[in-house]
N, CA, C and O atoms as a printed pandas DataFrame, in Angstrom:
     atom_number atom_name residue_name chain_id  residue_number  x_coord  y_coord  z_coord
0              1         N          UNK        A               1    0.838   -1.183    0.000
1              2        CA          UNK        A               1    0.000    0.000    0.000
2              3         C          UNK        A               1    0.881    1.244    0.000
3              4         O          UNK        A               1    1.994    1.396    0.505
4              5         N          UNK        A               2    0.062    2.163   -0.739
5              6        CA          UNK        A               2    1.223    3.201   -0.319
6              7         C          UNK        A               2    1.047    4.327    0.565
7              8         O          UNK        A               2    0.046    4.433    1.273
8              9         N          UNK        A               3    2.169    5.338    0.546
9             10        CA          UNK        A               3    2.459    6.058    1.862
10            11         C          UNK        A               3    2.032    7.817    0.825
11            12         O          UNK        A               3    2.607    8.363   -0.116
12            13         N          UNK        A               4    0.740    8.190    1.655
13            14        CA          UNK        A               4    0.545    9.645    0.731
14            15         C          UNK        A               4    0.580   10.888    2.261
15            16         O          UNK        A               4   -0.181   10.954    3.226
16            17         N          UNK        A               5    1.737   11.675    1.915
17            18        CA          UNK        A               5    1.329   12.931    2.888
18            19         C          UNK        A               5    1.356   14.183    1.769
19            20         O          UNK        A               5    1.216   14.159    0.547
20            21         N          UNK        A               6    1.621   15.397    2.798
21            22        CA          UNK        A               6    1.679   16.713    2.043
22            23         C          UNK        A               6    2.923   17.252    2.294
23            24         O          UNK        A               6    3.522   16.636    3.175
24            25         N          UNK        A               7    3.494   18.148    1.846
25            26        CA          UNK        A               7    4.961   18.613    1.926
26            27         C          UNK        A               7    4.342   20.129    1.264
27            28         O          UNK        A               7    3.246   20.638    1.031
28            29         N          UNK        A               8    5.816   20.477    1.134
29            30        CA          UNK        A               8    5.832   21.699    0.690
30            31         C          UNK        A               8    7.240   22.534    0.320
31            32         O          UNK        A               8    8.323   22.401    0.890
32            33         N          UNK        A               9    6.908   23.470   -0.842
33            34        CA          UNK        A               9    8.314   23.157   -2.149
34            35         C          UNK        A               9    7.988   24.873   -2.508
35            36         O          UNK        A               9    7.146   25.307   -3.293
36            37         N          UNK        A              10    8.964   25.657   -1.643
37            38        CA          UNK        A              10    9.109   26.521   -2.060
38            39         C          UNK        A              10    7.796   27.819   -1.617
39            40         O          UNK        A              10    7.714   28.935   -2.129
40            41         N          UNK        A              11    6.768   27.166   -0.402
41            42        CA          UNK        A              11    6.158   27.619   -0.072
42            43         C          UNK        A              11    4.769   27.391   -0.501
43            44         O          UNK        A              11    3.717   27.900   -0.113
44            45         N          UNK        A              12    5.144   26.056   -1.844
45            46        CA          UNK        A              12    3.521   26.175   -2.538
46            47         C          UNK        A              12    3.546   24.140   -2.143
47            48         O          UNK        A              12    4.524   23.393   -2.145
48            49         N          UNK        A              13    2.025   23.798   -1.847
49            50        CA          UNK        A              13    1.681   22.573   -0.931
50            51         C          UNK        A              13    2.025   21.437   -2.124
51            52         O          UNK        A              13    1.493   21.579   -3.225
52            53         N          UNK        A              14    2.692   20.602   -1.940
53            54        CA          UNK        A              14    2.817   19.223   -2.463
54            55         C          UNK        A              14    2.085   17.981   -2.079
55            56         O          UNK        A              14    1.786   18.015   -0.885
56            57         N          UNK        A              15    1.716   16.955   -2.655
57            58        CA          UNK        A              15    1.602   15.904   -2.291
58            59         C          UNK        A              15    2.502   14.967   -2.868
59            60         O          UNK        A              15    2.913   15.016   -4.028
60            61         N          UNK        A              16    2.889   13.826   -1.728
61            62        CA          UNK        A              16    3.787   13.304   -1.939
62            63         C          UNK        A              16    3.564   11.391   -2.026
63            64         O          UNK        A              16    3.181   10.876   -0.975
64            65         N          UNK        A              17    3.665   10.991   -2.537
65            66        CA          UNK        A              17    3.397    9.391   -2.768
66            67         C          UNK        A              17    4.127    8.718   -2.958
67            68         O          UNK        A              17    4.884    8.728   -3.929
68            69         N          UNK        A              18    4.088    7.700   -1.799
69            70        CA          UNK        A              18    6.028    6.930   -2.077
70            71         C          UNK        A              18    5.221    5.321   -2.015
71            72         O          UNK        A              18    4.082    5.122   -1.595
72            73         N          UNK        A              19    5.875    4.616   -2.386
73            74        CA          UNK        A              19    5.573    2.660   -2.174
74            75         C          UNK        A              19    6.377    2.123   -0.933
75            76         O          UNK        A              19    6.418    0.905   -0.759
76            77         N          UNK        A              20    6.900    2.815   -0.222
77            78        CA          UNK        A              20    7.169    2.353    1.442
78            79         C          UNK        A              20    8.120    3.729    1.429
79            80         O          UNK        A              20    8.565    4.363    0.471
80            81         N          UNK        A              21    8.292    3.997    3.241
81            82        CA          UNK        A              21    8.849    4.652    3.850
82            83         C          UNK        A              21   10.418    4.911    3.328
83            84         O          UNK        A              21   11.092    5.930    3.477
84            85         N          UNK        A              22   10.712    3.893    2.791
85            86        CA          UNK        A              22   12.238    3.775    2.692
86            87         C          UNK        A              22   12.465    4.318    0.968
87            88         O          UNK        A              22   13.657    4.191    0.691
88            89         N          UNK        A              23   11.674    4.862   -0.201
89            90        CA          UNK        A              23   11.433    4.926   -1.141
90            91         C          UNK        A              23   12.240    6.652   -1.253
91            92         O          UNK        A              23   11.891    7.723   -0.756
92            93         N          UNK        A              24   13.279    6.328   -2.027
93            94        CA          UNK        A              24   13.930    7.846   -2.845
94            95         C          UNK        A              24   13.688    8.326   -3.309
95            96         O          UNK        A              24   14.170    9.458   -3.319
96            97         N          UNK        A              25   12.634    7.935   -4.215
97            98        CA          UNK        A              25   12.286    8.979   -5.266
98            99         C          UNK        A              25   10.686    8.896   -5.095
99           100         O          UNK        A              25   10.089    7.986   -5.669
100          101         N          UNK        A              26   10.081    9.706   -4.419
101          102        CA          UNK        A              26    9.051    9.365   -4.488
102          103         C          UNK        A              26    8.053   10.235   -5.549
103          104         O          UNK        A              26    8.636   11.150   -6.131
104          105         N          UNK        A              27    6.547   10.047   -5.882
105          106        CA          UNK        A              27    5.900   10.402   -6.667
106          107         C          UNK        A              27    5.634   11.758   -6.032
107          108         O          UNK        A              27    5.318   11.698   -4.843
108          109         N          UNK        A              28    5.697   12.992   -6.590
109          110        CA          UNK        A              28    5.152   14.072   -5.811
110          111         C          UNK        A              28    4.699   15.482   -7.205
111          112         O          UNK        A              28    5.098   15.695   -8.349
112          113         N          UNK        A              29    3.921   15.995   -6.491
113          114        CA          UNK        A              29    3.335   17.246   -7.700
114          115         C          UNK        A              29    2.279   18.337   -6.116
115          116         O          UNK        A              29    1.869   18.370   -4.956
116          117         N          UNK        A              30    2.432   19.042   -7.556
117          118        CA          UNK        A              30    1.384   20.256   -6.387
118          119         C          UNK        A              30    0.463   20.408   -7.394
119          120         O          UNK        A              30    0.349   19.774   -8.443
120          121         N          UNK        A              31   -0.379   21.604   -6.820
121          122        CA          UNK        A              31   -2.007   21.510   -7.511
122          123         C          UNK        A              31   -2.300   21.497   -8.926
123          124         O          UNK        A              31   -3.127   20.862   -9.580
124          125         N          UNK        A              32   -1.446   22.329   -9.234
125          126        CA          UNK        A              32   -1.912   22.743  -10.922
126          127         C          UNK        A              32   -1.552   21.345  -11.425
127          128         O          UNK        A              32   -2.175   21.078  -12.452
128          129         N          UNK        A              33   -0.740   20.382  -11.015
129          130        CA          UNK        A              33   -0.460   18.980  -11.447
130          131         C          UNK        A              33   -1.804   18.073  -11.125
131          132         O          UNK        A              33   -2.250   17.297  -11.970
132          133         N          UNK        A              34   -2.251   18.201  -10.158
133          134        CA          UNK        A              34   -2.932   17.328   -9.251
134          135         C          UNK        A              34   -4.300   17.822  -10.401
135          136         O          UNK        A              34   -4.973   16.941  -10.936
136          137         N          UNK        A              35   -4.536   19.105  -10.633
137          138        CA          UNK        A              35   -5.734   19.388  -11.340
138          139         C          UNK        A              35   -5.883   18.569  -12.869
139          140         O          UNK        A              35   -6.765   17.882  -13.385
140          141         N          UNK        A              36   -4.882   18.913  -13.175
141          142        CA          UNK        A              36   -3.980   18.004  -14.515
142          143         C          UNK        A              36   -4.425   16.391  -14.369
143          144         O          UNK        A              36   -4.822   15.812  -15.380
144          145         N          UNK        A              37   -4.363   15.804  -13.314
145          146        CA          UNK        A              37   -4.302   14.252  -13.286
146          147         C          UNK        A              37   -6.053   14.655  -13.052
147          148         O          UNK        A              37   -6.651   13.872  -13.790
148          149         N          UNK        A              38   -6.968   15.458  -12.405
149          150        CA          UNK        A              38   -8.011   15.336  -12.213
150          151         C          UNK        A              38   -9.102   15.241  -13.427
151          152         O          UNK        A              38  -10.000   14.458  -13.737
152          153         N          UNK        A              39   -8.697   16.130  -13.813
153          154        CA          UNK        A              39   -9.225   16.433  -15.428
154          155         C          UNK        A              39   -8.930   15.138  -16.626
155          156         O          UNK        A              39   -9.660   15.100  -17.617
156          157         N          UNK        A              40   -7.919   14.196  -16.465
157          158        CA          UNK        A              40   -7.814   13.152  -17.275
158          159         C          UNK        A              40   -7.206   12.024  -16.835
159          160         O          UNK        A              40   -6.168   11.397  -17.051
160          161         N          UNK        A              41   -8.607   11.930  -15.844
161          162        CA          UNK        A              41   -8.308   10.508  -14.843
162          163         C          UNK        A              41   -8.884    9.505  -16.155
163          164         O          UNK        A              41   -8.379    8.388  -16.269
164          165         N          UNK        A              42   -9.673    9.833  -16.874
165          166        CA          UNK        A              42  -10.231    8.194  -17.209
166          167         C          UNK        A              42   -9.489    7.967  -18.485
167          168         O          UNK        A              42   -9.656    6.880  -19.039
168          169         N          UNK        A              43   -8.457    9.110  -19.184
169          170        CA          UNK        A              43   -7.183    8.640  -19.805
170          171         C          UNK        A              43   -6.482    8.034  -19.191
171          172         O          UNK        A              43   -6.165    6.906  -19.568
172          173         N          UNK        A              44   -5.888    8.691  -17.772
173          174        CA          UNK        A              44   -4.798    7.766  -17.303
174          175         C          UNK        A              44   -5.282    6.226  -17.297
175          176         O          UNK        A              44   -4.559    5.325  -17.721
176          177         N          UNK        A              45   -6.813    5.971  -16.680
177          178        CA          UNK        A              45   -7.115    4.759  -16.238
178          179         C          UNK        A              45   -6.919    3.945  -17.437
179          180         O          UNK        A              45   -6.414    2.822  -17.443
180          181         N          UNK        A              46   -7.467    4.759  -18.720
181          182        CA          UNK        A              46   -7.150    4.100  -20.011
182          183         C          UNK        A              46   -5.845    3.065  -20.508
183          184         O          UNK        A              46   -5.714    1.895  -20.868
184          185         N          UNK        A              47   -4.846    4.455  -20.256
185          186        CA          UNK        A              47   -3.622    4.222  -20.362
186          187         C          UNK        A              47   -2.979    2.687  -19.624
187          188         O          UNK        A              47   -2.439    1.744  -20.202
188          189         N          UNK        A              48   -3.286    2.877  -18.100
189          190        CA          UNK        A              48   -3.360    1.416  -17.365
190          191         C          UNK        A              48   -3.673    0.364  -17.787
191          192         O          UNK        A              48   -3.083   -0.701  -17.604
192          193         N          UNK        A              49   -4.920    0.612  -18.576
193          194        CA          UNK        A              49   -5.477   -0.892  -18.567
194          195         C          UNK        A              49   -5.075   -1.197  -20.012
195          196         O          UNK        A              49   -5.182   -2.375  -20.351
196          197         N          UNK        A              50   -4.662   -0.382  -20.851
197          198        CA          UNK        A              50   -4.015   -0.567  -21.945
198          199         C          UNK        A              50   -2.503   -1.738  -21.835
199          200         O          UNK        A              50   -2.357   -2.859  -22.323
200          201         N          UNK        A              51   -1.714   -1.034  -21.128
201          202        CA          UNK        A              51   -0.463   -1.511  -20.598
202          203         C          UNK        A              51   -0.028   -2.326  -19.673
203          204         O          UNK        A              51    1.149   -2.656  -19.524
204          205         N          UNK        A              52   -1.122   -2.742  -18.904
205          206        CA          UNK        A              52   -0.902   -3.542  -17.663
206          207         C          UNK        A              52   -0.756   -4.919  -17.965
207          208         O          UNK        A              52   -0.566   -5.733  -17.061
């Protein structure tokens, strides 16, 4: 399962998504990204089930 908090990069709010605690590089974006993935969730989902 994974590990989601919030951070913050320069004063503007991040979210951050890692696959365990111990993870370097983890997945992270702030809003105007987050709006981005909101707006073309059922591409991404597309994309998934395309490739999986």
């Amino acid at each position: 399962m994974s590990i989601v908090s919030e951070s913050e990069y320069k004063g503007n709010p991040m979210l951050v998504i890692k696959n365990s605690e111990e993870d370097k590089f983890p997945f992270q974006f702030g809003l105007k990204k987050a709006k981005l993935i909101l707006e073309n969730i059922e591409n991404i989902k597309q994309f998934v089930e395309k490739y999986q």
